[in-house]
C-alpha positions as CSV (number, residue, x, y, z in Angstrom):
1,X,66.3,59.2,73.9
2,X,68.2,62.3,74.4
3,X,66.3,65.3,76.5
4,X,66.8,68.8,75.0
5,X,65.9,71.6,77.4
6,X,64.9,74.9,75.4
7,X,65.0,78.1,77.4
8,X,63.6,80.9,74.3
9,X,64.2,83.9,77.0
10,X,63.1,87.4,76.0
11,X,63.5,90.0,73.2
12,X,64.2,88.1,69.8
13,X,65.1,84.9,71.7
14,X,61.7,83.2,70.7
15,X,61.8,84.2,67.3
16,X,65.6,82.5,67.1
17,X,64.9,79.7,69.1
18,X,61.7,78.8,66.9
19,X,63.7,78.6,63.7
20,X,66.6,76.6,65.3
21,X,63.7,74.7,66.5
22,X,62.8,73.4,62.7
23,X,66.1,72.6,61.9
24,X,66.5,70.6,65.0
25,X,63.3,69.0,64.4
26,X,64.7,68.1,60.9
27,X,67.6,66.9,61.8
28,X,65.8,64.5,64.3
29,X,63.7,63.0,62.1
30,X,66.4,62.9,59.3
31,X,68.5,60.7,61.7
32,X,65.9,59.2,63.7
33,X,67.5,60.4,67.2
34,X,64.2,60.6,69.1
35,X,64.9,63.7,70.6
36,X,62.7,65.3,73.5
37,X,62.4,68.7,73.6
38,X,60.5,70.4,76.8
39,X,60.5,74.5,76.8
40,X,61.0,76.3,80.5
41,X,60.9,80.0,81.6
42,X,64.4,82.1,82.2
43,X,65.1,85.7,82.7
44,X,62.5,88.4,82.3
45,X,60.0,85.6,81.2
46,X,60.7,83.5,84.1
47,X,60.0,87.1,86.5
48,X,57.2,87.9,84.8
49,X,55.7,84.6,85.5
50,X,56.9,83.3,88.6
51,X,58.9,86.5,90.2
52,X,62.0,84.8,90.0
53,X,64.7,84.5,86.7
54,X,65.5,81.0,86.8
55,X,62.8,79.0,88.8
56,X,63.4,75.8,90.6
57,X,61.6,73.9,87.7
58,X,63.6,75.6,85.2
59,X,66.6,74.6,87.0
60,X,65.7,71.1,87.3
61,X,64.7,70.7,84.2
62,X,68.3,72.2,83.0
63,X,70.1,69.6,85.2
64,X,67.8,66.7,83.7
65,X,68.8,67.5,80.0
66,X,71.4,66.3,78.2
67,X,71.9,69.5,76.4
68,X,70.1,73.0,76.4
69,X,69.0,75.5,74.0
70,X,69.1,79.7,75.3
71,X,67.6,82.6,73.2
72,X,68.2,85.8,74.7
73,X,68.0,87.0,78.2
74,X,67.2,90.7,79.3
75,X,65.7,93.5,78.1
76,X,65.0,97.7,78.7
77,X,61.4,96.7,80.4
78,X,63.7,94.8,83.5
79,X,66.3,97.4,83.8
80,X,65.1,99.1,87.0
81,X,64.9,95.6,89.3
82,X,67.1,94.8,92.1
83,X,70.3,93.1,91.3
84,X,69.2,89.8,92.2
85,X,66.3,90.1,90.3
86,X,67.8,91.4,86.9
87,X,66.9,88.4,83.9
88,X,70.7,88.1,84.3
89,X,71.0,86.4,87.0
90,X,68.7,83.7,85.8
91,X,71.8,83.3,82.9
92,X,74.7,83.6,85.8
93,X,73.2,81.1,87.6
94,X,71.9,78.6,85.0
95,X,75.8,78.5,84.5
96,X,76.9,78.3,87.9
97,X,74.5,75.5,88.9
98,X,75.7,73.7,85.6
99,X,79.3,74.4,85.9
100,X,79.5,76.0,82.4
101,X,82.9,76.9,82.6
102,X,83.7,76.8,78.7
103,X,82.5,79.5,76.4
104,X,83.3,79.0,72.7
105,X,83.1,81.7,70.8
106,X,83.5,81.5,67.2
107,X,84.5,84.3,64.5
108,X,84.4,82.8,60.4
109,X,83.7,84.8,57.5
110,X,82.1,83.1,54.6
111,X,84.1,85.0,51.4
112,X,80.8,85.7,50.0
113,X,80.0,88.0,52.9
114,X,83.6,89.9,52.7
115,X,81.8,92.6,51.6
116,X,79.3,92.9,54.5
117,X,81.9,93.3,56.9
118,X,82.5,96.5,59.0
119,X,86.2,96.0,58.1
120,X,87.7,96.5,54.8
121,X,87.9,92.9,52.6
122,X,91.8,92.6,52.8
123,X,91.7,92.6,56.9
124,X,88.8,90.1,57.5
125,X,89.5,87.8,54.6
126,X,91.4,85.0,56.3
127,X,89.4,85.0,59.6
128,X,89.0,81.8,61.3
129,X,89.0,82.8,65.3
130,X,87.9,80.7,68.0
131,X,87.6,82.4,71.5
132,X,87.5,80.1,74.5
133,X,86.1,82.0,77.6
134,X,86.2,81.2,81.5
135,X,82.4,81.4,82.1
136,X,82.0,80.6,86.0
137,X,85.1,82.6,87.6
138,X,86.5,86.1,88.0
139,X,84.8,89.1,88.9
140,X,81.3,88.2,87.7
141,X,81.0,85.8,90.6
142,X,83.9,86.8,93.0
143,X,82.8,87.3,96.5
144,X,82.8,89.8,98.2
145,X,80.7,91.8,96.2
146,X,78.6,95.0,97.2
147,X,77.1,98.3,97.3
148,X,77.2,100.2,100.5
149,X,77.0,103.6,102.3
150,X,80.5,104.5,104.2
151,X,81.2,107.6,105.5
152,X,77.5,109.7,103.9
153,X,79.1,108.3,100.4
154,X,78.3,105.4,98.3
155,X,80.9,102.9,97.8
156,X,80.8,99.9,95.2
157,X,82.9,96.4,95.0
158,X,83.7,93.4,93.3
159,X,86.2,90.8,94.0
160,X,88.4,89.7,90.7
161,X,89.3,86.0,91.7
162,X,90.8,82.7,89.9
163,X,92.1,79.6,91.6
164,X,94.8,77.8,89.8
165,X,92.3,74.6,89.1
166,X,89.6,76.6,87.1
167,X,92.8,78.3,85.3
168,X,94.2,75.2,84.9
169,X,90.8,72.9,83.1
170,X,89.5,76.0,80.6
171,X,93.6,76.3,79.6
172,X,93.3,72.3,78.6
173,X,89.8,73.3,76.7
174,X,92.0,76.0,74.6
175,X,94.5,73.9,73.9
176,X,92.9,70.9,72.0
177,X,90.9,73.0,70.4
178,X,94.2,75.0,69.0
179,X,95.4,71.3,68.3
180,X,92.7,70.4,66.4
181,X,92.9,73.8,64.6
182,X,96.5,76.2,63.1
183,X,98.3,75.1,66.6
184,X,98.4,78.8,67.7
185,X,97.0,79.8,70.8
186,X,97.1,83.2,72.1
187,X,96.6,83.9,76.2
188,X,95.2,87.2,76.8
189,X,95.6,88.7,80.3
190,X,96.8,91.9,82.1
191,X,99.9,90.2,83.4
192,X,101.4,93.9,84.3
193,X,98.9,95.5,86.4
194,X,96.6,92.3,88.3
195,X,98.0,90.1,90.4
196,X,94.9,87.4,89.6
197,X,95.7,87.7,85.7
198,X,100.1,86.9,86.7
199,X,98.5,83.9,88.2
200,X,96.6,82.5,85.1
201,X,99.8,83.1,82.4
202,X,101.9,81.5,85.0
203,X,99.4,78.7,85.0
204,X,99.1,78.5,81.2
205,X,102.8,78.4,80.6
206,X,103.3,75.6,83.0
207,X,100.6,73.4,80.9
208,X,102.1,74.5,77.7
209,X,104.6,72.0,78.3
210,X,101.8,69.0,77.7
211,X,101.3,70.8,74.4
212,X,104.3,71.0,72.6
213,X,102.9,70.5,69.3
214,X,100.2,74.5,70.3
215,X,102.5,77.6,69.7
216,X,101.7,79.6,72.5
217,X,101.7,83.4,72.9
218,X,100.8,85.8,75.6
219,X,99.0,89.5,74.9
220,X,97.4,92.1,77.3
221,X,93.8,92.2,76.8
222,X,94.6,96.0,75.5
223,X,96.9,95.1,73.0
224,X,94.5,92.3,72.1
225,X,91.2,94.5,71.4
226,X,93.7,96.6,69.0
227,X,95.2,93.7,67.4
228,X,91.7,92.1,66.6
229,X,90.9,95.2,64.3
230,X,94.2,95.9,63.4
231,X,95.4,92.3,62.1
232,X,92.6,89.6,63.3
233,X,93.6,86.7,61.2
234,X,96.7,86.5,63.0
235,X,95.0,85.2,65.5
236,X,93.7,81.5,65.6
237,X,92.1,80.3,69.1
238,X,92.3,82.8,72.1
239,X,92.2,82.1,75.7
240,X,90.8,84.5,78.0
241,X,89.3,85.1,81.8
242,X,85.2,85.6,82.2
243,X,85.3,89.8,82.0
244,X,88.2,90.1,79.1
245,X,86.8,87.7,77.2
246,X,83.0,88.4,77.3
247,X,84.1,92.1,75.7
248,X,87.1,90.6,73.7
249,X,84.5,87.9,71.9
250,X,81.2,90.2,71.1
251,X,84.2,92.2,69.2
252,X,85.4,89.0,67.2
253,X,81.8,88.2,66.7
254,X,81.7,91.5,64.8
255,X,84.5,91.2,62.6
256,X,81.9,89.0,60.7
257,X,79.0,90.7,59.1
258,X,76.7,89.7,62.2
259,X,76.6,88.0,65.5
260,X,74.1,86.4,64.5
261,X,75.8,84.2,61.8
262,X,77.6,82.7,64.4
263,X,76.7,80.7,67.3
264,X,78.3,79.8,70.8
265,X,77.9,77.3,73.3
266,X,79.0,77.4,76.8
267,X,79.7,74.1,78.3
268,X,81.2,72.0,81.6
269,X,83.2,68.7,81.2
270,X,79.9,66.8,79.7
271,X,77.0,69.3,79.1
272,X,76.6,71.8,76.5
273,X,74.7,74.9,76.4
274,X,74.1,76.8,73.3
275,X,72.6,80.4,72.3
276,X,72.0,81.9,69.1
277,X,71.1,81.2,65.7
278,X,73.4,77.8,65.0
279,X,72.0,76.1,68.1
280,X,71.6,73.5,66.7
281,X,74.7,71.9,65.9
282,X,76.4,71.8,69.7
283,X,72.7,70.3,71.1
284,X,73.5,67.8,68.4
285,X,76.7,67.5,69.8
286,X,75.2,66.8,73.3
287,X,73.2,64.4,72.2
288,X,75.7,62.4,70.6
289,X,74.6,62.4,66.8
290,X,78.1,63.5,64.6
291,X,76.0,62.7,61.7
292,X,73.1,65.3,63.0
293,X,76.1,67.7,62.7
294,X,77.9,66.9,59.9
295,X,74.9,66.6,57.7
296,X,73.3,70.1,58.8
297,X,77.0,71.6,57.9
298,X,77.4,70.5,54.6
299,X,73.6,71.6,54.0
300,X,73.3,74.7,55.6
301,X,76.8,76.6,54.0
302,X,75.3,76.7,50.7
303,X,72.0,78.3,52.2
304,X,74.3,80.8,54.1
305,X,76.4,81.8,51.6
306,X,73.4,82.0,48.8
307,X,72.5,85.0,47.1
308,X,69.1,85.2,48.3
309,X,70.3,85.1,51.9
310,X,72.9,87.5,51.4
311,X,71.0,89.9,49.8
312,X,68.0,89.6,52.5
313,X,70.6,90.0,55.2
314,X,72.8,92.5,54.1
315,X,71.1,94.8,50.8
316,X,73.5,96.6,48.0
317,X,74.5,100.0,49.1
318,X,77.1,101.7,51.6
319,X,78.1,100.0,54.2
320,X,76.5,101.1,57.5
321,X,76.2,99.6,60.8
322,X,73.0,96.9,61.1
323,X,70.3,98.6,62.4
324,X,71.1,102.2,61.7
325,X,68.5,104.3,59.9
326,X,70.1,103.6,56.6
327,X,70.8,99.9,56.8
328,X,67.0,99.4,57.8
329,X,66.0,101.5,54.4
330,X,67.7,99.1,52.4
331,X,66.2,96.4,54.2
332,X,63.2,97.8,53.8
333,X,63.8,98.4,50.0
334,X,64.8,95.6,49.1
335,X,61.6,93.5,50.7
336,X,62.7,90.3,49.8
337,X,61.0,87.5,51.8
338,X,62.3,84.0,51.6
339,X,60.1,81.1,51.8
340,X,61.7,78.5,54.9
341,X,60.4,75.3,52.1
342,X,63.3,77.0,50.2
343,X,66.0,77.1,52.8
344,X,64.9,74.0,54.2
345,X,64.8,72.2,51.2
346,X,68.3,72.7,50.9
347,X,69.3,71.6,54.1
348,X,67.5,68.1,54.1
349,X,65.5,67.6,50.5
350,X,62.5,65.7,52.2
351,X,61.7,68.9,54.3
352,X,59.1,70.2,50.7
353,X,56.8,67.3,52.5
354,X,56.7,69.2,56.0
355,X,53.5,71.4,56.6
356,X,55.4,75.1,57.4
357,X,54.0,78.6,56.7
358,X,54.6,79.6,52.9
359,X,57.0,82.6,54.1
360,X,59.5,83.9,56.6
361,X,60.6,87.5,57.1
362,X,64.7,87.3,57.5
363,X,65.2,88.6,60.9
């Protein structure tokens, strides 16, 4: 029996979480993995309830799992806390305490959905991006860190900071994954202005050599925003430090129609964490069932690239960004609702005998 931990957070993390929920749920009893799932408090949930973002309980019952599932975290209602008592830190140190030091970050465009992007067909039409993040280093956790009065003025701090061991194990993480993809890897840094990021493309040159079959590159993290608007399917996995790449992959995600068609997972040497909408596929992953994953692939493309999805997610009209006024008119228009026995049924035929609710408003 594998243990799944499930964390649904705040804002639309419940409502994401309970529909990767069903599929995980299907997927269990399609392959008989005996999964057991227990729910725990994080962020603003966990401070509403207990005064604290991640409680000792949800802790230990993070470090007990073999995998665990994240919604969302934060929200406008929290914003006027105390540092330390932000939903964030719950996040910051969920991955801390698990040594999450791998974030993989996805960017793939279905060519159904060519038209839904922000970018114009021709630019987004080869994209296949996988951005590998340092998630437990550099200036989000540096030390010292501070806010404090000197001389009648306010005067803020933090410490930018990578040792040439956590450079060294996320730089072996990009390159097999560029060996299991094109073979191009692309380092991103700001080699000419900080002494922290001249350390980590020294590092990543010096492992390059155990990798002869990656082609590797290196680009400043200014150069790279530019280039992933300007010409993103050059690029095919990219390597980057905790604050570059936590901008650097939230603008891949949106060279895609949504960040929500895509999922990421953030993960140490043996223990995955996942957030968003395809959550269930790396808890599969952690639990060891390939077939789990495999299967839910091969049944969930057709759902995702189906008319009825597409045109629930992204109506006719002119392109304008999700969530403006206009793109919620269409939305609105178009009032299609799609019954979950129909996407379900895709994904694993046996679902039709499942008791679920007869419809589902798409996000």
């Amino acid at each position: 029996m594998k243990k799944i931990a499930i964390f649904p957070g705040d804002g639309i993390g419940p409502e994401i979480v309970d529909a990767a929920r069903l599929v995980l749920d299907a997927v269990d009893q399609a392959a008989g993995l005996n999964l057991q799932c227990t729910d725990g408090l994080v962020g603003g949930a966990a401070l509403d309830a207990t005064d604290d973002p991640l409680p000792e309980a949800s802790l230990q019952l993070a470090m007990a799992a073999d995998a665990v599932i994240l919604g969302a975290v934060g929200g406008p209602r929290w914003d006027g806390l105390p540092p330390a008592k932000r939903p964030e830190q719950g996040l910051l140190r969920l991955r801390k305490n698990l040594d999450l030091f791998a974030n993989l970050r996805p960017a793939q465009i279905f060519p159904q959905l060519l038209s839904a992007s922000p970018l114009r067909p021709e630019l987004v039409r080869d994209v296949d991006i996988l951005v590998v993040r340092e998630l437990t280093g550099d200036i989000y956790f540096g030390q010292p860190r501070a806010v404090e009065l000197v001389d009648g003025k306010r005067r803020a701090y933090n410490t930018m900071v990578y040792d040439e061991d956590e450079i060294r194990r996320i730089a072996h993480v990009a390159f097999k994954a560029a060996q299991g993809r094109r073979k191009q890897l692309c380092s991103v840094d700001k080699a000419n202005v900080l002494e922290t990021t001249r350390l980590w493309r020294e590092v990543v040159t010096e492992l390059a050599a155990e990798y002869p079959d990656v082609h590797l590159t290196h680009m400043y993290v200014d150069n790279a925003a530019m280039q992933l608007i300007r010409a993103p399917s050059q690029f095919d996995v990219l390597l980057t430090g905790n604050m570059f790449g936590d901008i650097l992959s939230d603008e891949a995600s949106q060279l895609t129609p949504s960040a929500k068609s895509c999922c990421k997972s953030s993960s140490s040497a043996s223990f995955p964490l996942i957030s968003f909408t395809c959550c269930p596929v790396v808890a599969l992953q952690g639990g060891g069932c390939r077939f789990g994953v495999s299967r839910f692939w091969c049944r969930m493309r057709p759902v995702l690239t189906g008319p009825r999805w597409i045109s629930a997610c992204f109506p006719p009209g002119p392109k304008s960004v999700p969530n403006s006024r206009p793109w919620r008119q269409r939305r609105a228009a178009s009032s299609l609702i799609i019954p979950p026995s129909t996407v379900m049924t895709t994904i694993f035929p046996w679902w039709s005998r499942r008791s679920i609710p007869s419809v589902l408003p798409i996000m």
